[in-house]
C-alpha positions in Angstrom: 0.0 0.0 0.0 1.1 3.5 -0.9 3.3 5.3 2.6 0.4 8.5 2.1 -2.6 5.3 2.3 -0.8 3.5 5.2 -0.5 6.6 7.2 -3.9 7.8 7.0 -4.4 4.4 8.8 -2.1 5.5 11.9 -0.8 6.3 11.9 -8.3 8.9 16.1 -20.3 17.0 23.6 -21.8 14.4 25.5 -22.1 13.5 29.3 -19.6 10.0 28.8 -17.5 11.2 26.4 -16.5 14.3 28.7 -16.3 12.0 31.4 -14.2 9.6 29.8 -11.6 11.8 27.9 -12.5 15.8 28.9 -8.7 16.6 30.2 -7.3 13.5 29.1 -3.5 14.4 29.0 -1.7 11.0 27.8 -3.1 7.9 26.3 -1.1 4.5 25.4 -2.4 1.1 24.8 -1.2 -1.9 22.6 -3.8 -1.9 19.5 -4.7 -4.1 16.3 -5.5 -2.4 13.0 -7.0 -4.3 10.3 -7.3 -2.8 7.0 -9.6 -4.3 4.3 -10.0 -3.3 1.1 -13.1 -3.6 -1.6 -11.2 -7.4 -2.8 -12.1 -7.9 0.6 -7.6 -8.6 0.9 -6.7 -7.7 4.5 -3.4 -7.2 6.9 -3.3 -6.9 10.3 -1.2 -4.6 12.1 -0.1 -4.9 15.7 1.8 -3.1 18.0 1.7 0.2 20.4 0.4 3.6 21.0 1.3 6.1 22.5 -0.4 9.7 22.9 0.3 12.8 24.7 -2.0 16.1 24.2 0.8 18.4 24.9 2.6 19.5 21.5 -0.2 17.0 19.8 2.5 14.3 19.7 1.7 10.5 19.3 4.2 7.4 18.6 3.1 4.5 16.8 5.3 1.5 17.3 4.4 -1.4 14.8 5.6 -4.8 15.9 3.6 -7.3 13.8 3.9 -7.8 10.5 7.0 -5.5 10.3 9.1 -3.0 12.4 8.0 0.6 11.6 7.9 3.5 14.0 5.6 6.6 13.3 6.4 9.8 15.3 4.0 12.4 15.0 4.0 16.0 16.4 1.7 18.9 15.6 1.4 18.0 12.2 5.0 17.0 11.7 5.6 13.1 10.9 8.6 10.9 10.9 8.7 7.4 10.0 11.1 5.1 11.3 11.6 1.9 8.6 14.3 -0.7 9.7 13.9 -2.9 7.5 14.4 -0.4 4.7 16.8 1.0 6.4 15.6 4.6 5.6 13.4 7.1 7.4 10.7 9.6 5.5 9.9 13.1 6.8 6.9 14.7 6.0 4.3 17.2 7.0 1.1 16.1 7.4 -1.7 18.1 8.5 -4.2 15.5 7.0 -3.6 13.0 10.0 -4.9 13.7 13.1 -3.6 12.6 16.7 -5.9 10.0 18.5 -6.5 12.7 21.4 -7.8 15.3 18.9 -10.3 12.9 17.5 -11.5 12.3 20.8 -12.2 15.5 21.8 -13.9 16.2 19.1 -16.0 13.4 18.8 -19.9 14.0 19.6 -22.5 11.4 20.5 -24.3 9.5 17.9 -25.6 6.2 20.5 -24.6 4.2 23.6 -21.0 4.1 23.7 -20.5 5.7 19.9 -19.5 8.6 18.5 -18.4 10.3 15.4 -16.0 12.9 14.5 -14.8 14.1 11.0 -11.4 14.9 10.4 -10.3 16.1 6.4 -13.4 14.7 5.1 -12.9 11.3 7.1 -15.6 10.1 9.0 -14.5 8.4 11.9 -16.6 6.1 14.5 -15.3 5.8 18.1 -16.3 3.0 20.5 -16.1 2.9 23.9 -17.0 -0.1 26.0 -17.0 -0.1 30.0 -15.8 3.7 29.7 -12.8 2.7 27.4 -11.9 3.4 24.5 -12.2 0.6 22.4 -12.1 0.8 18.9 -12.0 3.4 16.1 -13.8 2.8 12.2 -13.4 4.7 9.0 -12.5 4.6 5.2 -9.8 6.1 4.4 -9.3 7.9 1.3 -8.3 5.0 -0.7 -11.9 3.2 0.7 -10.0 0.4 2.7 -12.2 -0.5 5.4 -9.7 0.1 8.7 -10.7 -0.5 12.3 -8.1 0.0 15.3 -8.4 -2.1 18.4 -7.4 -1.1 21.3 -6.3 -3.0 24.1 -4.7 -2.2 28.0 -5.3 1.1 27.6 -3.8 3.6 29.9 -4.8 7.1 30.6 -3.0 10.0 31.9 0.0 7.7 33.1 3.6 9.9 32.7 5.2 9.5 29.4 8.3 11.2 28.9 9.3 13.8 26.4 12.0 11.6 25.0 10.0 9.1 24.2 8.7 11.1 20.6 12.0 12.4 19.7 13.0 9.9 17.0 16.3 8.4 16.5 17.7 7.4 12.9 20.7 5.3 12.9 23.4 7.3 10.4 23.5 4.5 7.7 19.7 5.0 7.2 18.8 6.4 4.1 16.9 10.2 4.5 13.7 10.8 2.2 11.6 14.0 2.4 8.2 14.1 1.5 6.0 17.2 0.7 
């Protein structure tokens, strides 16, 4: 899948919602994603997440199929490939950080709400006050869903932890 398609993937005003997530100031959990497309072919991606309100930052560490590590900060993305051995910048204002889709996410039934982000419609779930899973079609009209599992919420994660590192025989590639 195309690097812009496979990002949009990452790379999320009612009583429970404000309950669950009104000053939410980290988030981290491990997740699943499962991308389908219209040949009904899917992949599943595992791995972890974490997210921090402050400086819009979020780190997506992929673990299953393949190594990849997607730093994002207020609209700012690197990605980490080791198995290419190369790591992309970009600037990406089309991808949102999980917190932001949160907060703006209204109520559309028990436990579900929507948000658009960039002409995205996303649908968030929350079971037992968690969140638990987020829907959409991305612009390519794959069929993704992120699961989310042993969530935390507002647990210290240090600053370090989204500054990336890029070994020096890693390739650099900028994207626009």
């Amino acid at each position: 899948m195309k690097k812009k398609a496979f990002l949009l993937f990452t790379l999320l005003g009612s009583s429970l919602i404000a309950s669950t997530i009104s000053g939410m100031k980290t988030f981290s959990a491990d997740f699943e994603q499962k991308i389908v497309n219209d040949q009904q072919s899917r992949i599943i991606y595992k791995g972890k997440l974490f997210a921090k309100k402050q400086n819009n930052q979020a780190l997506w560490i992929y673990t299953d199929p393949i190594d990849k590590k997607i730093y994002y900060s207020s609209g700012k993305v690197v990605i980490v490939e080791p198995e290419l051995e190369q790591a992309i910048f970009a600037k990406l204002d089309k991808v949102p950080n999980i917190l932001t889709l949160l907060h703006k996410a209204k109520r559309v039934g028990e436990g579900r709400y929507r948000t658009t982000f960039n002409g995205i419609d996303y649908t968030i779930i929350f079971k037992e006050g968690k969140l638990s899973e987020i829907r959409y079609r991305d612009e390519l009209q794959n069929r993704v869903t992120i699961r989310f599992y042993n969530q935390k919420r507002d647990q210290p994660i240090a600053d370090k932890k989204f500054v990336w590192k890029i070994p020096a025989e890693y390739d650099i590639l900028e994207q626009k």
